[in-house]
Each structure stands twice: as C-alpha cells, then as structure tokens.
Backbone of each chain as nested JSON, in Angstrom:
{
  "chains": [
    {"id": "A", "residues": [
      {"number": 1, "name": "UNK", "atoms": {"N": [-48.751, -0.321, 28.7], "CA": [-49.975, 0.469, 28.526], "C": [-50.594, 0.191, 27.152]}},
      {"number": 2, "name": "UNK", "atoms": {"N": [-51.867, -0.637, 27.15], "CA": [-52.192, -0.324, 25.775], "C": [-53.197, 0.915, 25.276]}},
      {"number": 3, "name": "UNK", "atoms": {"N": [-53.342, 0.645, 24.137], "CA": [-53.413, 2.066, 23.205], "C": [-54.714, 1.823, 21.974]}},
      {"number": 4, "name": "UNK", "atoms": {"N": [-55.214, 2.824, 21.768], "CA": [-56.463, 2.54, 21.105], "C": [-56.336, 3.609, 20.043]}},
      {"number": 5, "name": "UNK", "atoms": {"N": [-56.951, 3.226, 18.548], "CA": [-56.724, 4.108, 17.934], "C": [-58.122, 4.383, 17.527]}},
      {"number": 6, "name": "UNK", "atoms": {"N": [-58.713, 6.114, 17.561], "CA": [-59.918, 6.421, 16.734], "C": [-59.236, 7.07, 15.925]}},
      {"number": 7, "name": "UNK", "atoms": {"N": [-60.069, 6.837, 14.485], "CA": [-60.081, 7.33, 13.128], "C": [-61.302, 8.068, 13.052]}},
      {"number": 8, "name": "UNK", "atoms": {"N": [-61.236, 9.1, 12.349], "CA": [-62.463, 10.027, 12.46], "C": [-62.274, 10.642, 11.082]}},
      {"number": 9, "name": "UNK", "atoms": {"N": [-63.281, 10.074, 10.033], "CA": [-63.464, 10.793, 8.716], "C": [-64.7, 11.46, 8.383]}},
      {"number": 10, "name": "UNK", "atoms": {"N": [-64.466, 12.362, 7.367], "CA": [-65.948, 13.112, 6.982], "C": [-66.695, 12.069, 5.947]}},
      {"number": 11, "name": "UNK", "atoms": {"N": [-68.074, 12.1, 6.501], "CA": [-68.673, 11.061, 5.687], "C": [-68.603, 11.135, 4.331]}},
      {"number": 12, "name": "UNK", "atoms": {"N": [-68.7, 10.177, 3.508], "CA": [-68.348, 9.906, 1.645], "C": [-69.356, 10.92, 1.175]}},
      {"number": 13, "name": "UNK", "atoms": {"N": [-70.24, 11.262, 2.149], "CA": [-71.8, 12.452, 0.893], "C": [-71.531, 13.61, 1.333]}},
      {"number": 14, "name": "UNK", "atoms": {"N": [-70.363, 13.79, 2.408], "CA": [-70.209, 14.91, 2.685], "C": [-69.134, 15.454, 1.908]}},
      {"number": 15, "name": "UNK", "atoms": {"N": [-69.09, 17.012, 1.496], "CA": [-67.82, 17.437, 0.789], "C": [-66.643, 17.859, 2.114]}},
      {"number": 16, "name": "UNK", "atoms": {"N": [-65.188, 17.389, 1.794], "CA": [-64.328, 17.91, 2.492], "C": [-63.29, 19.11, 1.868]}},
      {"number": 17, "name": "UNK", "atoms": {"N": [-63.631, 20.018, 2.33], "CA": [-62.812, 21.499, 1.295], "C": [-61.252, 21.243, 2.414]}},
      {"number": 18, "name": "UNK", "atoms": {"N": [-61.121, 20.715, 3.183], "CA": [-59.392, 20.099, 3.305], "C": [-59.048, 19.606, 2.538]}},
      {"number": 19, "name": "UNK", "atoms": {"N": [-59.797, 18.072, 2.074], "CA": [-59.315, 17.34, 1.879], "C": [-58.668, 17.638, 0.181]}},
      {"number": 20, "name": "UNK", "atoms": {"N": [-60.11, 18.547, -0.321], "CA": [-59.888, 19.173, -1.829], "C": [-59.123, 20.336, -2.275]}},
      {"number": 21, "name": "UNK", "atoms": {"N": [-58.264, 20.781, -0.628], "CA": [-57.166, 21.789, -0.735], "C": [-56.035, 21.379, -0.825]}},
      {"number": 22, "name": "UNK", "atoms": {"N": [-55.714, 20.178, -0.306], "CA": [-54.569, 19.272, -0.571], "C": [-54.18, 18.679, -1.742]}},
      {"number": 23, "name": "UNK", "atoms": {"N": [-55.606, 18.076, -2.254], "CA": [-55.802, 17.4, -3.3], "C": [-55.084, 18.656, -4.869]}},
      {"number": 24, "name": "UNK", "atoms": {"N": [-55.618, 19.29, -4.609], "CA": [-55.099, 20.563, -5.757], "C": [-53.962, 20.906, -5.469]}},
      {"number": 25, "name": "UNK", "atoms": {"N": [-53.412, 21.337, -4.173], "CA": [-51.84, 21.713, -3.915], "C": [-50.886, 20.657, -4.577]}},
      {"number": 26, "name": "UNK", "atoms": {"N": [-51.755, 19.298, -3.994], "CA": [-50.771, 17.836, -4.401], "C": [-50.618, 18.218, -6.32]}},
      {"number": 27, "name": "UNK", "atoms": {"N": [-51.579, 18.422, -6.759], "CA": [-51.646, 18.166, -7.898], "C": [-50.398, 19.822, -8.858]}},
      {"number": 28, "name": "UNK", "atoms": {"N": [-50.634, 20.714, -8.381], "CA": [-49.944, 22.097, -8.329], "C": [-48.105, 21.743, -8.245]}},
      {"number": 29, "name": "UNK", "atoms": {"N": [-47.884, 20.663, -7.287], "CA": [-46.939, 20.08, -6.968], "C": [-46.34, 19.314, -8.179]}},
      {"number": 30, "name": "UNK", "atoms": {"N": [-46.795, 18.824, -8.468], "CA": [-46.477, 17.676, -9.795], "C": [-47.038, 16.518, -9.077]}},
      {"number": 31, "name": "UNK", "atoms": {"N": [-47.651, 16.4, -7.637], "CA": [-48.276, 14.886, -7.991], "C": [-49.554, 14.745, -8.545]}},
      {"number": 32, "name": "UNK", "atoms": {"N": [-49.416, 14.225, -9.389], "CA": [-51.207, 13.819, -10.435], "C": [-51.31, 12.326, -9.827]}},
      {"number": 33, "name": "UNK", "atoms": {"N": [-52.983, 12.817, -9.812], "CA": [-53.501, 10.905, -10.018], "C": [-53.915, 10.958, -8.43]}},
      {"number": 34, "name": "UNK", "atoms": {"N": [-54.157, 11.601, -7.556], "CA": [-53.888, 11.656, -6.121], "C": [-55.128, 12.048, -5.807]}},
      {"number": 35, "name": "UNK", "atoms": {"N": [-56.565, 11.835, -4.917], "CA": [-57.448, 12.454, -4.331], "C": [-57.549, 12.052, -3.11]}},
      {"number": 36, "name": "UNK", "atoms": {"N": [-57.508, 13.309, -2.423], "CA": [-57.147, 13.053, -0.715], "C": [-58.165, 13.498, 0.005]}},
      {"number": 37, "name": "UNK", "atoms": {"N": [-58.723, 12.907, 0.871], "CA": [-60.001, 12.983, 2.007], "C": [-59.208, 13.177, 3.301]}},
      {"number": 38, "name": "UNK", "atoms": {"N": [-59.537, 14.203, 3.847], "CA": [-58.438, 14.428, 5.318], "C": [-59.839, 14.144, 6.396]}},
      {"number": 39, "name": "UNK", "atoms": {"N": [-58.833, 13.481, 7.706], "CA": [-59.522, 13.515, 8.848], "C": [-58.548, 13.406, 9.598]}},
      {"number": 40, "name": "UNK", "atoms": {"N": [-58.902, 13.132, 10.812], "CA": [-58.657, 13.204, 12.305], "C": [-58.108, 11.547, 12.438]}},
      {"number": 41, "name": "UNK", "atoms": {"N": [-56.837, 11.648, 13.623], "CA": [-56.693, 10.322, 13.895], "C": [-56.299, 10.651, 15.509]}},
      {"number": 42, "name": "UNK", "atoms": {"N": [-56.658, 9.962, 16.622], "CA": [-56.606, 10.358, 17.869], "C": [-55.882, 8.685, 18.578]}},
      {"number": 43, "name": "UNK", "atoms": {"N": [-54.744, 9.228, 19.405], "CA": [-53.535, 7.903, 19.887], "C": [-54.312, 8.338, 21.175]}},
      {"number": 44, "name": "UNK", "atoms": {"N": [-55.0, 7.188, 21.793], "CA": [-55.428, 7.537, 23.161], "C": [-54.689, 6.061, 23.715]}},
      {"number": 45, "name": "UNK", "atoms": {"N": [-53.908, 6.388, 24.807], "CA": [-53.222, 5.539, 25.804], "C": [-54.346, 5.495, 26.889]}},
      {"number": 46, "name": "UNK", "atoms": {"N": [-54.421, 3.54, 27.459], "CA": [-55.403, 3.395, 28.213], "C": [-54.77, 2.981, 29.548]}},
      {"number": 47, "name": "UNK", "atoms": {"N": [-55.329, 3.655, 31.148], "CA": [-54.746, 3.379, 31.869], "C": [-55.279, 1.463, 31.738]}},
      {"number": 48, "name": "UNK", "atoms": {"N": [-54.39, 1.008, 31.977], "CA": [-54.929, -0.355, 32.813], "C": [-55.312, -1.44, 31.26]}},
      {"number": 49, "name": "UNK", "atoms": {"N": [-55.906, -2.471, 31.18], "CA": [-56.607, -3.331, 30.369], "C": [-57.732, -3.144, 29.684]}},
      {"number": 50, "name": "UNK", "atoms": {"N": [-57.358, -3.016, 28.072], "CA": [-58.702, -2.528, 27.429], "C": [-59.593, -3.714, 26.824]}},
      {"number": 51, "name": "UNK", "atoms": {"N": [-60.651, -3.717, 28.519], "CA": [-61.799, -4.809, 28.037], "C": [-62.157, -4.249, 27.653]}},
      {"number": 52, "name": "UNK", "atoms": {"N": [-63.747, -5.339, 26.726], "CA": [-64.432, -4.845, 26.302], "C": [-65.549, -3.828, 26.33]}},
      {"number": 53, "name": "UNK", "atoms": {"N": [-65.681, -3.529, 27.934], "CA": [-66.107, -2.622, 28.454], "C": [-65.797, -1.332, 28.386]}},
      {"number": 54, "name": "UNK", "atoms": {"N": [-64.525, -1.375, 27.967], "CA": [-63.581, 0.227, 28.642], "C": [-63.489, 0.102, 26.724]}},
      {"number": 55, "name": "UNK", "atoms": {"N": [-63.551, -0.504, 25.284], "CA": [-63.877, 0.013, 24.681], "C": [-64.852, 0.637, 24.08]}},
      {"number": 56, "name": "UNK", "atoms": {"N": [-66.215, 0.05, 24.726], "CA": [-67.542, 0.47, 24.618], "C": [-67.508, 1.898, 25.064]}},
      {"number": 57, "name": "UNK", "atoms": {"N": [-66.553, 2.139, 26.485], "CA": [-66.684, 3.443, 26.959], "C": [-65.789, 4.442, 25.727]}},
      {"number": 58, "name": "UNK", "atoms": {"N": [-64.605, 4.124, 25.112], "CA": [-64.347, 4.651, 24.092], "C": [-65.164, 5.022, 22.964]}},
      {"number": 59, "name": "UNK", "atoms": {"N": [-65.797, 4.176, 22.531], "CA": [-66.781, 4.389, 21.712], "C": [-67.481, 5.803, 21.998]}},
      {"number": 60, "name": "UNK", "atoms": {"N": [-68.193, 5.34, 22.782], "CA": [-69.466, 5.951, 23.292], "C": [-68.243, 7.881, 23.81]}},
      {"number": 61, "name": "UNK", "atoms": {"N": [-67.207, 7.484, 23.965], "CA": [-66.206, 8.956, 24.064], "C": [-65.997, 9.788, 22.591]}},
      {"number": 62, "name": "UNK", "atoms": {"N": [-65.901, 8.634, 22.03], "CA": [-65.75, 8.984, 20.33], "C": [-67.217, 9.573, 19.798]}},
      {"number": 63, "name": "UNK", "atoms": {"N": [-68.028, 9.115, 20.182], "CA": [-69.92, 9.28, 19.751], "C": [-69.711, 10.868, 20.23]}},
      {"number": 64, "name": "UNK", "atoms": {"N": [-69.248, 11.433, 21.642], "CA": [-69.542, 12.286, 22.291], "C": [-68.791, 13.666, 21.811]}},
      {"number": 65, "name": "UNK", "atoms": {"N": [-67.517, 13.192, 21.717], "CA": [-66.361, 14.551, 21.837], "C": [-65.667, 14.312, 20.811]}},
      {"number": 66, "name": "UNK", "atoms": {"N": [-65.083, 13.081, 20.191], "CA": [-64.137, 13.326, 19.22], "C": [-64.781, 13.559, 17.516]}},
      {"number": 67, "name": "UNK", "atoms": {"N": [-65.93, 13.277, 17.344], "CA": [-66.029, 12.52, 16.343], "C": [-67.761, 13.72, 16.461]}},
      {"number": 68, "name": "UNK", "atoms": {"N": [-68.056, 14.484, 14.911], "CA": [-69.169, 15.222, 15.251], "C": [-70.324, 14.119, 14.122]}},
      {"number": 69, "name": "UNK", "atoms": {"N": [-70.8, 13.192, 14.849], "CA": [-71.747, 12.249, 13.571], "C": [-72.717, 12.552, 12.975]}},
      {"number": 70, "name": "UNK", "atoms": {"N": [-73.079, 13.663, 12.487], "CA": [-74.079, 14.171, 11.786], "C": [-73.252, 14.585, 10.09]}},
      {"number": 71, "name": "UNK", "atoms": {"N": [-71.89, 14.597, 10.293], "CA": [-70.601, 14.775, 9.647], "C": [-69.803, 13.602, 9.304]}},
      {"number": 72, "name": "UNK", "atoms": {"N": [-69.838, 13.036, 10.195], "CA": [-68.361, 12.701, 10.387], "C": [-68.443, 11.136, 10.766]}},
      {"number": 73, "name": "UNK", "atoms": {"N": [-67.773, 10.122, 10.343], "CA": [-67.677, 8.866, 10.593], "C": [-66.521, 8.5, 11.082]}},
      {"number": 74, "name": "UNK", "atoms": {"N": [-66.379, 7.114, 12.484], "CA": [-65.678, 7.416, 13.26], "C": [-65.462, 5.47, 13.228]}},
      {"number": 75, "name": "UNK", "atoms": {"N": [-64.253, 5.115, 13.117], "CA": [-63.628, 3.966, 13.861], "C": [-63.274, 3.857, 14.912]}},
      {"number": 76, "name": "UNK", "atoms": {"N": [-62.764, 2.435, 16.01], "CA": [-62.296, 2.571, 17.131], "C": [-61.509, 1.127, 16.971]}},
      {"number": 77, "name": "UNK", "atoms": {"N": [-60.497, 1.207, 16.905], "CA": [-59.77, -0.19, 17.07], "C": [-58.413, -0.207, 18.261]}},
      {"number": 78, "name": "UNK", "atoms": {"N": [-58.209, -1.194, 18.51], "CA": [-57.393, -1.576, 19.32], "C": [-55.821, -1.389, 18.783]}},
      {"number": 79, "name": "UNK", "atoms": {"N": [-54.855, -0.819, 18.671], "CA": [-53.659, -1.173, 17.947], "C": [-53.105, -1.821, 18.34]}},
      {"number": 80, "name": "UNK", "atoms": {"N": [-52.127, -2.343, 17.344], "CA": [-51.96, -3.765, 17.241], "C": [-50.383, -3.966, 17.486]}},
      {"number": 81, "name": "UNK", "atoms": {"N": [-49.558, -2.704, 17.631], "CA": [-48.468, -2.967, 18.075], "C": [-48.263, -3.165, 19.922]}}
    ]},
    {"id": "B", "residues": [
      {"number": 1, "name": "UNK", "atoms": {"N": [-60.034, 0.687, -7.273], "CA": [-59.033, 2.045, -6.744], "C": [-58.568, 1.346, -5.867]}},
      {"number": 2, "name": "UNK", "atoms": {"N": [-57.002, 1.757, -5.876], "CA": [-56.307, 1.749, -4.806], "C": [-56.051, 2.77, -3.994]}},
      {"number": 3, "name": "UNK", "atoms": {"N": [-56.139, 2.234, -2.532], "CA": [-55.928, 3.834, -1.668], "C": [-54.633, 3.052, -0.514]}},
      {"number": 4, "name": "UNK", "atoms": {"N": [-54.191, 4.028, 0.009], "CA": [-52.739, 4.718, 0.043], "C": [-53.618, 5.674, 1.647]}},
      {"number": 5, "name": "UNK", "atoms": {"N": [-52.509, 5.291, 2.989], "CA": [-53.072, 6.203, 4.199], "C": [-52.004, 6.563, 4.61]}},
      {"number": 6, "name": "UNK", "atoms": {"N": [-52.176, 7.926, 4.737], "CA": [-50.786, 8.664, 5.463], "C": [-51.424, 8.819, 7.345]}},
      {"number": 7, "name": "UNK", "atoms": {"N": [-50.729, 8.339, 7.981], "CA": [-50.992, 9.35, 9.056], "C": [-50.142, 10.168, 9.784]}},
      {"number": 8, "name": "UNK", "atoms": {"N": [-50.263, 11.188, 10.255], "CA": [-49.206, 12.487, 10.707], "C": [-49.679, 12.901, 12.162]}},
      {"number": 9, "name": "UNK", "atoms": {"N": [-48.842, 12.536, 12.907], "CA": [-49.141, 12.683, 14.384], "C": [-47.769, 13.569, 14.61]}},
      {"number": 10, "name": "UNK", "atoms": {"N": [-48.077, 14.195, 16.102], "CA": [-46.723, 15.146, 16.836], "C": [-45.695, 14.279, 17.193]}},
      {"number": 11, "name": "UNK", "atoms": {"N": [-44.469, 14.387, 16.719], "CA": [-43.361, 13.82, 17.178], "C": [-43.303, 13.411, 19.235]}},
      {"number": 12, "name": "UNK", "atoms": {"N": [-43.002, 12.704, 19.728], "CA": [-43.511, 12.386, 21.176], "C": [-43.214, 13.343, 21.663]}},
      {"number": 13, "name": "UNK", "atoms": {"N": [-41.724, 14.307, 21.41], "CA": [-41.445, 15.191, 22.452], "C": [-41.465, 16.577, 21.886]}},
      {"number": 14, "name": "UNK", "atoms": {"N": [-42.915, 16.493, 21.081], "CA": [-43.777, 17.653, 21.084], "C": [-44.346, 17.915, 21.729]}},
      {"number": 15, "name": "UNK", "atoms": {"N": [-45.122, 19.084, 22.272], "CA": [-46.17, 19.236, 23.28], "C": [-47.387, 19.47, 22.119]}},
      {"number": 16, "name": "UNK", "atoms": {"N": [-48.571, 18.405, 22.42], "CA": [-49.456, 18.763, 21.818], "C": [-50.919, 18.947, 22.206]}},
      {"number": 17, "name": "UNK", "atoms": {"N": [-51.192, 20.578, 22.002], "CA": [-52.155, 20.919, 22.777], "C": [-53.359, 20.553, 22.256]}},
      {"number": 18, "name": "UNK", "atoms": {"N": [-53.619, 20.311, 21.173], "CA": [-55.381, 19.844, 20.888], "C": [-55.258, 18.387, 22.089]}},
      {"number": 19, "name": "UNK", "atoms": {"N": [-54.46, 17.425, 21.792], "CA": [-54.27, 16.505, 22.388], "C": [-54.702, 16.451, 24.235]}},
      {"number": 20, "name": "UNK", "atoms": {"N": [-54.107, 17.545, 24.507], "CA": [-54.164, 17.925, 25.753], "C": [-55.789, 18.683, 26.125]}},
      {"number": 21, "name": "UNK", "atoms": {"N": [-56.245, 19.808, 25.082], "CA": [-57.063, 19.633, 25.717], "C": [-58.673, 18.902, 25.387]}},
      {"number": 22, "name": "UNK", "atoms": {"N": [-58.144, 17.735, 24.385], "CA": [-59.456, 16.794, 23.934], "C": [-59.337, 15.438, 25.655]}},
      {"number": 23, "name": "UNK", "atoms": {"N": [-57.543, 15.453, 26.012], "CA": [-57.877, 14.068, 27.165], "C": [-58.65, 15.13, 28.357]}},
      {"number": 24, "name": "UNK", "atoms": {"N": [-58.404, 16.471, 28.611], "CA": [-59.071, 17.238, 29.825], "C": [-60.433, 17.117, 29.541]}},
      {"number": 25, "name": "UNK", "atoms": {"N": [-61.138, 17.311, 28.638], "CA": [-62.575, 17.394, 27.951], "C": [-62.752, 15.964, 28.424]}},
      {"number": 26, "name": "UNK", "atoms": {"N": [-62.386, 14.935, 28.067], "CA": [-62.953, 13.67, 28.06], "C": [-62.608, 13.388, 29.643]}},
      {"number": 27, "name": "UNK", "atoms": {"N": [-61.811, 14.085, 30.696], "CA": [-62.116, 13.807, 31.899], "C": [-62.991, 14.475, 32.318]}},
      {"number": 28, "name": "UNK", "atoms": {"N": [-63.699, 15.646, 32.057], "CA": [-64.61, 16.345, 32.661], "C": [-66.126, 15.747, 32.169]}},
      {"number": 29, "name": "UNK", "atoms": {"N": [-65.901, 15.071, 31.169], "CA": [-67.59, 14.372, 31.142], "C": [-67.157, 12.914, 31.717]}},
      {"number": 30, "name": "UNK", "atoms": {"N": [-66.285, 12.446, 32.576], "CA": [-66.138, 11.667, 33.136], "C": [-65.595, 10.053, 32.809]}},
      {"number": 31, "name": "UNK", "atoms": {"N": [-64.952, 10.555, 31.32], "CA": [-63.972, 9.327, 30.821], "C": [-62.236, 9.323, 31.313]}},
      {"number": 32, "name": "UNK", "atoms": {"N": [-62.192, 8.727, 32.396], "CA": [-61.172, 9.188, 33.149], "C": [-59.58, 7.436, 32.678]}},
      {"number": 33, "name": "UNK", "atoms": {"N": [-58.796, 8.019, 32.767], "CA": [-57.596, 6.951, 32.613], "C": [-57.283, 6.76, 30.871]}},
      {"number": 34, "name": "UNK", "atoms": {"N": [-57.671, 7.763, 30.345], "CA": [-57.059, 8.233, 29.093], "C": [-56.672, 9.449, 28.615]}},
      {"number": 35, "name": "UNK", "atoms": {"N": [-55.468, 8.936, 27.802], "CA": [-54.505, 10.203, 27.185], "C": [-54.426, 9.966, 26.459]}},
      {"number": 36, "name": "UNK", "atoms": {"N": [-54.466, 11.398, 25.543], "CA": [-55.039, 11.594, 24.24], "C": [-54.072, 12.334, 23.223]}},
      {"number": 37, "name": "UNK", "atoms": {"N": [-53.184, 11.637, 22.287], "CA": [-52.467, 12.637, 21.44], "C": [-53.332, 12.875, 20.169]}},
      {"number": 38, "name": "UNK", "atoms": {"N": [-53.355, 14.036, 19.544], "CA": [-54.657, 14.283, 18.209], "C": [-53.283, 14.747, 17.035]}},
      {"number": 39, "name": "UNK", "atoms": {"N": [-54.315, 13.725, 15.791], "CA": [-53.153, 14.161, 14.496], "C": [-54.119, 13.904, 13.427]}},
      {"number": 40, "name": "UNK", "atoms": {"N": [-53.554, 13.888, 12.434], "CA": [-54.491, 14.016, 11.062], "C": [-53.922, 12.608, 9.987]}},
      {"number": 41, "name": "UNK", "atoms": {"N": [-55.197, 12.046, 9.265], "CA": [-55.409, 10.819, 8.597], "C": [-55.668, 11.337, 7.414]}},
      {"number": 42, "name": "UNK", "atoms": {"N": [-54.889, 10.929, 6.551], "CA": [-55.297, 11.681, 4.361], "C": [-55.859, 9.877, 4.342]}},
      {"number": 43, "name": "UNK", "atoms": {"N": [-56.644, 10.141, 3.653], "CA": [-57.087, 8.588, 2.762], "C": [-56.717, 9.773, 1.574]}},
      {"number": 44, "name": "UNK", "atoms": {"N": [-55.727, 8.562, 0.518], "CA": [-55.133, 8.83, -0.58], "C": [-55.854, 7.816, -1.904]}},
      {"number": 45, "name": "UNK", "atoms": {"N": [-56.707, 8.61, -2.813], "CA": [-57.279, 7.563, -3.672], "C": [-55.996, 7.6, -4.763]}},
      {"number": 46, "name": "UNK", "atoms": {"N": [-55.426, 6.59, -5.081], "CA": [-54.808, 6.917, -6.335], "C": [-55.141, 5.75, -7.697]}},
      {"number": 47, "name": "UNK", "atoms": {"N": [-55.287, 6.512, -8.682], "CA": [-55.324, 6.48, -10.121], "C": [-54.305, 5.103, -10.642]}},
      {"number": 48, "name": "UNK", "atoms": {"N": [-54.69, 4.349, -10.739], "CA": [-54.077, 2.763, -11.286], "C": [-53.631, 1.81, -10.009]}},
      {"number": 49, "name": "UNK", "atoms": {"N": [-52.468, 1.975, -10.435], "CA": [-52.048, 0.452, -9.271], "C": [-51.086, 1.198, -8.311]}},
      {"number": 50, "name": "UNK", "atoms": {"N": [-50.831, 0.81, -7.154], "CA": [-49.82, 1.481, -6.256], "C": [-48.642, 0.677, -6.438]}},
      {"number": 51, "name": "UNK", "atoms": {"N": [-47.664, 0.576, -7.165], "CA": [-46.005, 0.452, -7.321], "C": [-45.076, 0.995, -6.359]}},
      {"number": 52, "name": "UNK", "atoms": {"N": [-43.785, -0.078, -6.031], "CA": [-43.054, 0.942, -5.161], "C": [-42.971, 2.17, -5.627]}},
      {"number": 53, "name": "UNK", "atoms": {"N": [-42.645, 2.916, -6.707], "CA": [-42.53, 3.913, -7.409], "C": [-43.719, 5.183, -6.947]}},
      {"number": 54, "name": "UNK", "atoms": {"N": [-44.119, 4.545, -7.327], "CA": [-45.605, 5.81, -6.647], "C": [-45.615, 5.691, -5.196]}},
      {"number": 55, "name": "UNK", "atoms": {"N": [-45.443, 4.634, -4.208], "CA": [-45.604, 4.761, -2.927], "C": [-44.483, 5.795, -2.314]}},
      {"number": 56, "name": "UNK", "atoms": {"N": [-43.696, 5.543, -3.055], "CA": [-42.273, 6.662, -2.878], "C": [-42.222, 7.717, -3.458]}},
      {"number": 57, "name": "UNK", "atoms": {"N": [-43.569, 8.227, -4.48], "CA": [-43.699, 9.548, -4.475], "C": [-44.836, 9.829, -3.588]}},
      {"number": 58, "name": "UNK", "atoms": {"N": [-45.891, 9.33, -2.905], "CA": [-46.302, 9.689, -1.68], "C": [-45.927, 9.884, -0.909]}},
      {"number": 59, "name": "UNK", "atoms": {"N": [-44.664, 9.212, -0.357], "CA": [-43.488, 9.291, 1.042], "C": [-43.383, 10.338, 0.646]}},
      {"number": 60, "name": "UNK", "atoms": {"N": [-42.977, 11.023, -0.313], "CA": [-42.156, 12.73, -0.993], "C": [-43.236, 13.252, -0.694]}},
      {"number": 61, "name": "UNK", "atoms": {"N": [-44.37, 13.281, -0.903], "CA": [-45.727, 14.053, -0.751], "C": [-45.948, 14.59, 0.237]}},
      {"number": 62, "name": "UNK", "atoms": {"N": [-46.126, 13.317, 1.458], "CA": [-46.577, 14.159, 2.667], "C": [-45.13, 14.334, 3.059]}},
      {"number": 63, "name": "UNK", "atoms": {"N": [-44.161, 14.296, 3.292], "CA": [-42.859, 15.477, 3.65], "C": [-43.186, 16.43, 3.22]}},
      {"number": 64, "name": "UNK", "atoms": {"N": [-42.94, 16.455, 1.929], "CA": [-43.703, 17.916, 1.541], "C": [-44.672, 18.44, 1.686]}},
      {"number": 65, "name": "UNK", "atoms": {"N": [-45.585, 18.366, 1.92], "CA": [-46.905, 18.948, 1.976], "C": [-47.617, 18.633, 3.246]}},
      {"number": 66, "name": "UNK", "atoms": {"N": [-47.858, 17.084, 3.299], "CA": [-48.681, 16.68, 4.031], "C": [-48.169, 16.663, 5.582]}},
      {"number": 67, "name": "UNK", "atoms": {"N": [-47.18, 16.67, 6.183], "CA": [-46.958, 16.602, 7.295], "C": [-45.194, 17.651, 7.453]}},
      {"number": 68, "name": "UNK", "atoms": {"N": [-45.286, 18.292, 8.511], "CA": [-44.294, 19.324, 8.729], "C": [-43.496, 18.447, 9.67]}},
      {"number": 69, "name": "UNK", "atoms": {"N": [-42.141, 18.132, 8.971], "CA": [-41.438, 16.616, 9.994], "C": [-40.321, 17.946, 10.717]}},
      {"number": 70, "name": "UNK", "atoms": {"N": [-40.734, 18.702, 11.08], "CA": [-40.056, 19.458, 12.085], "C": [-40.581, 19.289, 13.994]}},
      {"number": 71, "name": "UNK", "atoms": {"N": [-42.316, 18.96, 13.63], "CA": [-42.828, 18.81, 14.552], "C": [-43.758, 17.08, 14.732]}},
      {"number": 72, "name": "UNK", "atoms": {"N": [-43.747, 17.095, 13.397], "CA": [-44.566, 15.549, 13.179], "C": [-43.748, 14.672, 12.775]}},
      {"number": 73, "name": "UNK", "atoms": {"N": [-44.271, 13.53, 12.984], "CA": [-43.827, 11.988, 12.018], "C": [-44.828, 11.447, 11.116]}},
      {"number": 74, "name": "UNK", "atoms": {"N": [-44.582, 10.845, 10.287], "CA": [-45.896, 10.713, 9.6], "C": [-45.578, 9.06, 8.963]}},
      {"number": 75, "name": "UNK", "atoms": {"N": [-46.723, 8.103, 8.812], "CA": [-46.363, 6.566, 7.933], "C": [-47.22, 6.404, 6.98]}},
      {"number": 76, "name": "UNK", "atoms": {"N": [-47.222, 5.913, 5.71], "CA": [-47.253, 5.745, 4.969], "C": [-48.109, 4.487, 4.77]}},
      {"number": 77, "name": "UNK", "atoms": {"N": [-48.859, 3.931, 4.274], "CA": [-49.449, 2.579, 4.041], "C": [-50.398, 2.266, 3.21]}},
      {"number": 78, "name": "UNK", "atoms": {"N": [-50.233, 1.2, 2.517], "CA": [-51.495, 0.487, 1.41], "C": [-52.532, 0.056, 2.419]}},
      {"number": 79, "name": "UNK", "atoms": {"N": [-54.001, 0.547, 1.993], "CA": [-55.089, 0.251, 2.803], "C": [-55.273, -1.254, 2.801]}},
      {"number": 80, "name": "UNK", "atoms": {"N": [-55.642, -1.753, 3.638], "CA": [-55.765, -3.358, 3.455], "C": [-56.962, -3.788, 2.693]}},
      {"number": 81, "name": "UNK", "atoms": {"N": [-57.992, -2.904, 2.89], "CA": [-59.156, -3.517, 2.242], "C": [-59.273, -3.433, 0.567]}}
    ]}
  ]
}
C-alpha cells in the first residue's frame, strides 16, 4: 500500500500562538536557542497506485479539508519509504 | 539558520480519532480509498549549527515536551533544504 504524506503549516506572516507556547515552555525547560512553528502532518494510506491523478485528487483533498489556505500552507509528497 | 523537524504521530496501535474522523470527512465529499492517521509537525529553528550534541538535546525535547511517547512516536531530522 503506498502512502502519501501532507504537511500542513501556518503561513510565515501568520502568527502561531502553538507554536510560541512551545517555544517558551522549550526555553522554561533549559532548552535555549530553539523557535518552534507547529503544524499538522497527516499519514494517508492509498488504496491501490498513487498516479498522478489520484495525487492531484489529494491535493485538491488537502485544498478542501485538511489544510485551511487563507492560514495555512500545505505540502503533498509521496513517501519515500 | 538551521532547522531541525520533529514529527509526532499515534503509535499504530493507538486508536486515533481526529484521524478517523478527517478519512470519514474525506469519504463523504467523495475522496474514497484513503486512510488517514493525523499528528503534529514542530519546524525547529535553531540558533548556530546543529551538532550531534544539540540534535540529542532535541531528541530530549520532544520526549519531553513535544510528544507524549505513551501514546505517540515521534523522529527527529535535519531539514534538507
């Protein structure tokens, strides 16, 4: 079965108050030097062969439901294991 | 800058319900023959050069903080770009 990975981050002009809650805990912690941007990562298993068709349809799944783009910036790659 | 990606997904023989109900959502608008596990992506900016030394206080990081390895797994990696 192969497997597709979307990455889903908040865009660079957008502020992420996750990512800057971590970032301070990390730092509260003793790790310094650390700034962390959190997002979303989604393991979608594909029935059958992922042409290039059936990733377009990913895409266009990612455009729809996973990924809010007025926010949010979204990858789609194939994994590679 | 060097950046540093954690990602933290549900251990397999977790049950994971965002997962579950983002693949039901994506069958009801009619993206059918995918399953969907959902987890979370840190992009890690860090401050000089990444050394084994520091990559192995990130490994310590997200155990601690960043990912709960009771229910998750989480990997570690230098961004390629």
């Amino acid at each position: 079965m192969a497997r597709v990975i979307v990455d889903v981050m908040p865009k660079p002009e957008i502020l992420d108050p996750q990512g800057k809650a971590v970032t301070g805990a990390l730092q509260r912690l003793g790790f310094t030097g650390l700034t962390v941007r959190q997002g979303k990562r989604f393991e979608i298993d594909v029935d059958g062969d992922v042409t290039p068709e059936r990733l377009d349809e990913i895409r266009d799944a990612a455009e729809k439901l996973l990924a809010n783009t007025v926010i949010e910036a979204f990858d789609v790659r194939v994994d590679a294991e």
